[in-house]
FIKOLGU-452807 format. One record per residue (C-alpha): residue number from 1; x, y negated, z. Coordinates in steps of 0.25 Angstrom, whole numbers, m for minus. Layout:
<sites>
@resi NUM; X X; Y Y; Z Z
...
</sites>
This chain:
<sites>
@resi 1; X 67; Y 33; Z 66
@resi 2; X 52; Y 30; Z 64
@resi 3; X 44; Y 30; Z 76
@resi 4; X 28; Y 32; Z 75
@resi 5; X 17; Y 24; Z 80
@resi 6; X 2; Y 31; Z 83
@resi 7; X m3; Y 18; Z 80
@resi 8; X 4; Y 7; Z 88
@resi 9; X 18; Y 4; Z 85
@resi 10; X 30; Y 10; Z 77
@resi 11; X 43; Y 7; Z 76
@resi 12; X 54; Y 11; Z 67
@resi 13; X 69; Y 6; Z 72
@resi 14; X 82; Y 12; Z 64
@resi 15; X 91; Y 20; Z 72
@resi 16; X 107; Y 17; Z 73
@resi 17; X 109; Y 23; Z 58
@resi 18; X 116; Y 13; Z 55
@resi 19; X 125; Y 12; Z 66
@resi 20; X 128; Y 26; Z 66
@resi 21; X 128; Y 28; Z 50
@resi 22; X 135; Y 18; Z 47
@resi 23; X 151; Y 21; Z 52
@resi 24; X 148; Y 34; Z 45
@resi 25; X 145; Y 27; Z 32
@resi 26; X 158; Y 20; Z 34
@resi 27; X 167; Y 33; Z 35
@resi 28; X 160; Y 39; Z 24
@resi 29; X 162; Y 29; Z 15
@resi 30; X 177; Y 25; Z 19
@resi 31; X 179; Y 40; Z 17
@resi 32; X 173; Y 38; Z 2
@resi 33; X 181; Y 27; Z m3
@resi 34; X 193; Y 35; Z 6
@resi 35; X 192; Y 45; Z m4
@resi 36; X 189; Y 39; Z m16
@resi 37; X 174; Y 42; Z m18
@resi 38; X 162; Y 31; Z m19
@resi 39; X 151; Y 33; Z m14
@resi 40; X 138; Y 22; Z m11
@resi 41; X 133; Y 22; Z 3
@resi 42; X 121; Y 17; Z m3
@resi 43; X 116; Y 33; Z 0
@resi 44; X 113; Y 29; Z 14
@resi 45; X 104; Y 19; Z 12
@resi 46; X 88; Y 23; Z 9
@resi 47; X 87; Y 25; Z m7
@resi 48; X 79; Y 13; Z m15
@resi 49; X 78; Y 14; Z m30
@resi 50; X 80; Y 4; Z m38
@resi 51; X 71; Y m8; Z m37
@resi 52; X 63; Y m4; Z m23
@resi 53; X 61; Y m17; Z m15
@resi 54; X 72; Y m20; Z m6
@resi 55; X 70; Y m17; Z 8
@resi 56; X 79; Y m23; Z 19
@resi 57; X 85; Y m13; Z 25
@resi 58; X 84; Y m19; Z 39
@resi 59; X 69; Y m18; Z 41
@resi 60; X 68; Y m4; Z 46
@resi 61; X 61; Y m7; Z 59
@resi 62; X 44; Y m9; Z 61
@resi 63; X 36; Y m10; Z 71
@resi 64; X 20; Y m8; Z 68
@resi 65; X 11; Y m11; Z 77
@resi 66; X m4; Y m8; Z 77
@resi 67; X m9; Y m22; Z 80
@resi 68; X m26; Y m23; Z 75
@resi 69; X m35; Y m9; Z 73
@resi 70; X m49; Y m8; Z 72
@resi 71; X m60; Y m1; Z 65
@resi 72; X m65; Y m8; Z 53
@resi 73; X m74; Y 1; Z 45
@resi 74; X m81; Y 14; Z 50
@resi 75; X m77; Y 21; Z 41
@resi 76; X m61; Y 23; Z 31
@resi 77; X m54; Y 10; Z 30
@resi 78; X m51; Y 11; Z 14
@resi 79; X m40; Y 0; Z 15
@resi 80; X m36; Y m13; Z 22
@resi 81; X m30; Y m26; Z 18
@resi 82; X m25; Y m39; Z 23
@resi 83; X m30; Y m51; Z 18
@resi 84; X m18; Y m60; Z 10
@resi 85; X m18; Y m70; Z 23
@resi 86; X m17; Y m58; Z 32
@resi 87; X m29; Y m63; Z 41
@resi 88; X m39; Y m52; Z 37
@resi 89; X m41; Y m39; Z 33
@resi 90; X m49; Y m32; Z 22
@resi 91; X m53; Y m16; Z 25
@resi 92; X m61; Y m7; Z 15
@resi 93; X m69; Y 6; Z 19
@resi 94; X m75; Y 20; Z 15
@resi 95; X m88; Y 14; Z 20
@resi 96; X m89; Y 2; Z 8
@resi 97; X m84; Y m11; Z 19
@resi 98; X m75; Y m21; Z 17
@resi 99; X m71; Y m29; Z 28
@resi 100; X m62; Y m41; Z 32
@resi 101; X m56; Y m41; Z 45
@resi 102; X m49; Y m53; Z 53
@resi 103; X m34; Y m46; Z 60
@resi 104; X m40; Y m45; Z 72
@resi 105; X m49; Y m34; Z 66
@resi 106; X m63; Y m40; Z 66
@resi 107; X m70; Y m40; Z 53
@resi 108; X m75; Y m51; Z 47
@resi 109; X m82; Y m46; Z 35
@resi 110; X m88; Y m32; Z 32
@resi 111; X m94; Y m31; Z 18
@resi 112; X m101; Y m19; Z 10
@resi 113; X m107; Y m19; Z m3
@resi 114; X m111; Y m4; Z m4
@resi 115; X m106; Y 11; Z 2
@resi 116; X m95; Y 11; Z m7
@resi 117; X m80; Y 15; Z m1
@resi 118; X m71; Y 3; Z m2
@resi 119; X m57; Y 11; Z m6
@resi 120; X m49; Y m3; Z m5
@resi 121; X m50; Y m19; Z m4
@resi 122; X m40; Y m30; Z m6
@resi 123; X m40; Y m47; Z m4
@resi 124; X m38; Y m53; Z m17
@resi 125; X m24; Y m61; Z m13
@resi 126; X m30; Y m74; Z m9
@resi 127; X m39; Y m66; Z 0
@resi 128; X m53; Y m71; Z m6
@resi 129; X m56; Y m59; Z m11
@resi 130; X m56; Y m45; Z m8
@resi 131; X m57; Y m32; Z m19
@resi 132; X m62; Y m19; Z m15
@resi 133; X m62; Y m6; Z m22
@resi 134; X m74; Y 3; Z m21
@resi 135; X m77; Y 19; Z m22
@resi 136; X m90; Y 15; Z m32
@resi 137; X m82; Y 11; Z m43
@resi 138; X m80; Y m5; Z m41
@resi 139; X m70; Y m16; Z m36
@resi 140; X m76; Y m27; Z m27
@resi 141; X m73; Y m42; Z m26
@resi 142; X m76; Y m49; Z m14
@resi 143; X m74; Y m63; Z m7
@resi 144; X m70; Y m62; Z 7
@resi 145; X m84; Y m65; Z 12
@resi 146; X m88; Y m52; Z 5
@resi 147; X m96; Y m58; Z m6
@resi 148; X m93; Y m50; Z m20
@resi 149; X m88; Y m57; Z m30
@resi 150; X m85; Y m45; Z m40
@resi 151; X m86; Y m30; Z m44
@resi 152; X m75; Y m23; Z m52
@resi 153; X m83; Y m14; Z m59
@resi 154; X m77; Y m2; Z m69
@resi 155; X m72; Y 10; Z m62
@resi 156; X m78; Y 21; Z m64
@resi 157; X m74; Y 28; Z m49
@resi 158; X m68; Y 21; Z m35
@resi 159; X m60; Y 10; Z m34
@resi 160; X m50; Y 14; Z m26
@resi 161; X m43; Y 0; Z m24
@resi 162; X m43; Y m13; Z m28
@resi 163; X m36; Y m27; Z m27
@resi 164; X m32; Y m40; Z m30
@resi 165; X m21; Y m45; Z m42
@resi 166; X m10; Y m53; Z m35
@resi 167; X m17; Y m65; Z m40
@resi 168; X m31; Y m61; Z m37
@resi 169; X m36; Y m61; Z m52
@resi 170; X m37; Y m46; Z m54
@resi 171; X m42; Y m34; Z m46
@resi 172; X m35; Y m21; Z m49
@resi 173; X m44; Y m10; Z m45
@resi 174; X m38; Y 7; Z m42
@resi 175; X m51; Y 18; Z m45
@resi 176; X m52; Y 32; Z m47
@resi 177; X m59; Y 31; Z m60
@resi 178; X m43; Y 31; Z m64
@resi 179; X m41; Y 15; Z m68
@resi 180; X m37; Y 2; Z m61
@resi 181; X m43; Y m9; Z m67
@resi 182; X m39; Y m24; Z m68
@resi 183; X m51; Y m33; Z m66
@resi 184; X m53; Y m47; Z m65
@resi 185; X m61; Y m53; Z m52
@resi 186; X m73; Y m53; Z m61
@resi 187; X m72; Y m38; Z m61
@resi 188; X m68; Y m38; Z m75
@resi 189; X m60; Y m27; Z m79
@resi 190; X m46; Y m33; Z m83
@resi 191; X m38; Y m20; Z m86
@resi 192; X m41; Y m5; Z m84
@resi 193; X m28; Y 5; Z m79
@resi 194; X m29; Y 19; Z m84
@resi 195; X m19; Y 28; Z m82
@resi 196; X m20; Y 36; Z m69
@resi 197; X m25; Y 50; Z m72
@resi 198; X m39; Y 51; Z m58
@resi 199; X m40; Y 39; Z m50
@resi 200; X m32; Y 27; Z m47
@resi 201; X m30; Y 25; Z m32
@resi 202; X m23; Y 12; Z m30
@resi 203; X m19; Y 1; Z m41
@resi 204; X m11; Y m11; Z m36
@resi 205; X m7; Y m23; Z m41
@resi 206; X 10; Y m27; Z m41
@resi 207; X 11; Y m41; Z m33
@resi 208; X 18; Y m49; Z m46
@resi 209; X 4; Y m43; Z m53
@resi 210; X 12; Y m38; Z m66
@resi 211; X 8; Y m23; Z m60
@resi 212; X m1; Y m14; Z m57
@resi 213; X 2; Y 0; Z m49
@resi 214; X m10; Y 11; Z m49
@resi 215; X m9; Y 26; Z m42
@resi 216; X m18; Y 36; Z m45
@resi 217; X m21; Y 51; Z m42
@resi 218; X m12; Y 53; Z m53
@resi 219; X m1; Y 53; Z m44
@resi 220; X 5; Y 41; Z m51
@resi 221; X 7; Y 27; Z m51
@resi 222; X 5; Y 18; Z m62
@resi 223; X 10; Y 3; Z m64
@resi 224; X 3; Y m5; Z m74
@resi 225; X 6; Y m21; Z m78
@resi 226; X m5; Y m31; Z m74
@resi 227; X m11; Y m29; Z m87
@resi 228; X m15; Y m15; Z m84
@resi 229; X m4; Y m7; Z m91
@resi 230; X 2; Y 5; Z m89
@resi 231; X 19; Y 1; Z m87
@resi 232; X 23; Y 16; Z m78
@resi 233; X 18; Y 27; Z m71
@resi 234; X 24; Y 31; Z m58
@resi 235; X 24; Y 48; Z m54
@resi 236; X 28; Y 54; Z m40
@resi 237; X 17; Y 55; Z m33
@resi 238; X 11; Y 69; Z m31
@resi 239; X m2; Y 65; Z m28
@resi 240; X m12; Y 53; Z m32
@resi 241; X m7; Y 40; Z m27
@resi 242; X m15; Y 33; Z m18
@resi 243; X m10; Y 18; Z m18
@resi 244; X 0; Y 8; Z m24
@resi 245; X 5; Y m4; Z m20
@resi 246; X 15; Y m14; Z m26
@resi 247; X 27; Y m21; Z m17
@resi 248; X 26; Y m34; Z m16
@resi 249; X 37; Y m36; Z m26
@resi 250; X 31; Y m27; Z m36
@resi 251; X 42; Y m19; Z m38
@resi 252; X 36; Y m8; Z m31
@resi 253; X 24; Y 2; Z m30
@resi 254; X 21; Y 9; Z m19
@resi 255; X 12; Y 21; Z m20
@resi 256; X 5; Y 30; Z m9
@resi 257; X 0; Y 45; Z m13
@resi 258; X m9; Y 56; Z m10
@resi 259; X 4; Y 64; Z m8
@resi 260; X 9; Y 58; Z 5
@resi 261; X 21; Y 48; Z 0
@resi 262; X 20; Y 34; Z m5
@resi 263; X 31; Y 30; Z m17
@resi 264; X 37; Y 17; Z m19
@resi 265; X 39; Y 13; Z m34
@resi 266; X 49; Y 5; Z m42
@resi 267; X 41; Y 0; Z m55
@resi 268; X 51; Y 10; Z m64
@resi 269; X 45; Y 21; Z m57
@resi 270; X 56; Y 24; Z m46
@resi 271; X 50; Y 28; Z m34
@resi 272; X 53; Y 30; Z m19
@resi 273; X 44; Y 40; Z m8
@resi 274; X 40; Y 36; Z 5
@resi 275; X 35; Y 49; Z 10
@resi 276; X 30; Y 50; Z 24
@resi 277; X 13; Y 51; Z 26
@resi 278; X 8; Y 66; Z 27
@resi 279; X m4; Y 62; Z 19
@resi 280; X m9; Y 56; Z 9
@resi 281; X m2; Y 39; Z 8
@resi 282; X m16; Y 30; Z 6
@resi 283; X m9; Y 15; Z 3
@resi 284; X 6; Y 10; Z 3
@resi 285; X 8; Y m5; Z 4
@resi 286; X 21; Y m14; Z 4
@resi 287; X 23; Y m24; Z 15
@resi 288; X 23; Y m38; Z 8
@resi 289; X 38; Y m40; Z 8
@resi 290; X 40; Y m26; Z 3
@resi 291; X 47; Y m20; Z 15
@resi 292; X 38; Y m10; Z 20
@resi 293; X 28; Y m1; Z 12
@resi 294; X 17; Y 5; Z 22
@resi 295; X 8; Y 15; Z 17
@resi 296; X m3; Y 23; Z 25
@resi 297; X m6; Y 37; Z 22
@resi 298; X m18; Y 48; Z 25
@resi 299; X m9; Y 53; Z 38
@resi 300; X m14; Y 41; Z 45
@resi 301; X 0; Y 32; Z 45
@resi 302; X 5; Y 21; Z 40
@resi 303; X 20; Y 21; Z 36
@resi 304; X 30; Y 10; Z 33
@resi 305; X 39; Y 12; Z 24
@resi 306; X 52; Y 4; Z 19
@resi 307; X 51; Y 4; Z 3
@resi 308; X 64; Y 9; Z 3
@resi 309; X 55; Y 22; Z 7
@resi 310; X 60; Y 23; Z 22
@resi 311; X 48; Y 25; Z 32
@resi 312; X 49; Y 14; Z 44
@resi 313; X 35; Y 16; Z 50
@resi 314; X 24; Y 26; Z 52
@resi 315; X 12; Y 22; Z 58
@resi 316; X 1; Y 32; Z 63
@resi 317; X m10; Y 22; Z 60
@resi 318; X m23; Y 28; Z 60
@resi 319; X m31; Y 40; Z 63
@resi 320; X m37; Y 43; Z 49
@resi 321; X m30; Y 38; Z 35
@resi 322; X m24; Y 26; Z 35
@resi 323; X m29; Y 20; Z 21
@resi 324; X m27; Y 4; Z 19
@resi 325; X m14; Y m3; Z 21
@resi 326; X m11; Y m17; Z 21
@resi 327; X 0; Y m27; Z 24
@resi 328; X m3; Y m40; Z 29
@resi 329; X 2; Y m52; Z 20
@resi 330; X 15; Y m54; Z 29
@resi 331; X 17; Y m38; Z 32
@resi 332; X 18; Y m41; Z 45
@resi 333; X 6; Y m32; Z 47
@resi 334; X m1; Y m19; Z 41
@resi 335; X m16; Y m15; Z 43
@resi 336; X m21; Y 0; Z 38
@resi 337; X m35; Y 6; Z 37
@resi 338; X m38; Y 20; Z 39
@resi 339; X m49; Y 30; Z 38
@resi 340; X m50; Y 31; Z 54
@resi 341; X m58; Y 17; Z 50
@resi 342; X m48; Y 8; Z 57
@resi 343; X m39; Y m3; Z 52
@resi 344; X m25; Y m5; Z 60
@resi 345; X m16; Y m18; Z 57
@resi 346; X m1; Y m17; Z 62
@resi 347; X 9; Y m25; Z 66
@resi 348; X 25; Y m25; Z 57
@resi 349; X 36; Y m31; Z 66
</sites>
């Protein structure tokens, strides 16, 4: 059973199906070897493919609690992120700013070069420094006082988002002029990904670092090796892919699309469908030990899913989009942005 929340709490709780299920499974299978037949029990279980992440089947109860909400932009909340020590959070807006706020919601730095719509930011993973990606063609590197230490300049349309290598000596950049680039923090070009047929949405980067994941409006996505080159092409979606992210294993890429479901990848191509939002799915994300992907979507929710594609949580979050997601460093907590201009972190227990 999945019990909704408008905003406040949600908890999920399995009923007896064990317990009731289970002296049946008994009989039947007695009955089976009875008569000479064999048959794998393994049918009842939640299908996996091969190589998914293994999920302990004995965390199926959450509880979310709405825990800190505040407006922080007046205008759509383009994405949200916890720093790496969990202390701060960074927001972008439609309306050009970039903030940091402590976790009790008050901001402590507000920062805007120019009218130019901020589609995403990131902390680079000591937290010193933060990348942006803008709507006027370029990528921005800034300290955490707000000072600019760098311009990613060679798109020719939006950057849709940007971010960190895992060791913080590349920037991988997403834009609609149908590339993602490798750069170094000089903003020299390092590699140029073509591939995708219109714009490149998302691009992230695997956590080893051997592996780069980009979705486009081409429906598909693409893996490519640190150096930029092409190794498969993932097809299923119906409709441009919004965001991809990586588990923190690497062996797994989740992908959010246009066409209301989110998929989970195996790196051979195998895939599973997490299907649920009644709109268009804006970011997935994997909790840091791979136990739960959340993912937000155009319907206003957030939902929780077990990556074996089971839904445990659904969350009516906002009143507008909900866009950003992010998990704080020990997942004990989640924080979304939304186009009603608010940002909302929750409690997991």
């Amino acid at each position: 059973m999945i019990m909704q929340t408008t905003g406040k709490s949600v908890y999920y709780q399995p009923q007896s199906y064990i317990v009731t299920v289970f002296p049946v499974m008994v009989f039947i299978f007695s009955l089976m070897v009875a008569m000479g037949c064999a048959t794998i029990l393994g049918a009842y279980h939640q299908p996996r493919w091969a190589g998914a992440p293994t999920v302990s089947e004995q965390k199926l109860s959450i509880q979310v609690r709405e825990v800190r909400s505040f407006v922080a932009h007046p205008t759509s909340v383009t994405s949200v992120s916890f720093s790496p020590d969990g202390n701060s959070l960074l927001t972008t807006s439609s309306g050009g700013q970039m903030r940091l706020w402590d976790f009790q919601g008050t901001m402590t730095r507000s920062v805007q070069r120019d009218d130019s719509i901020l589609w995403s930011g990131a902390f680079s993973p000591d937290g010193s420094l933060i990348v942006t990606g803008k709507q006027n063609g370029n990528a921005e590197i800034s300290d955490r006082s707000g000072a600019l230490v760098s311009v990613l300049k060679g798109h020719k349309d939006w950057v849709n988002q940007a971010q960190f290598s895992p060791k913080g000596d590349r920037v991988l950049t997403a834009s609609s002029d149908g590339t993602a680039r490798l750069w170094n923090l000089q903003g020299q070009v390092i590699a140029t990904l073509k591939g995708h047929k219109g714009a490149v949405w998302s691009a992230s980067f695997s956590p080893d670092g051997r592996y780069i994941a980009t979705g486009g409006s081409d429906n598909t996505v693409r893996l490519w090796d640190a150096q930029g080159r092409l190794v498969n092409q993932f097809k299923g979606h119906s409709q441009w892919v919004r965001d991809v992210a990586f588990s923190p294993d690497s062996k797994t890429i989740g992908s959010a699309s246009n066409d209301g479901s989110v998929r989970l990848w195996h790196l051979n191509g195998k895939s599973i469908v997490l299907q649920g939002h009644g709109d268009v799915v804006r970011r997935v994300r994997f909790s840091p030990d791979g136990q739960l992907v959340a993912t937000t979507g155009q319907d206003g929710t957030i939902r929780l899913w077990q990556p074996t594609g089971r839904e445990v949580a659904k969350i009516n979050a906002h009143k507008d989009w909900t866009i950003g997601l992010s998990f704080s460093p020990d997942g004990r907590q989640l924080a979304s942005s939304s186009a009603d201009m608010t940002v909302k972190v929750w409690q997991l227990d």
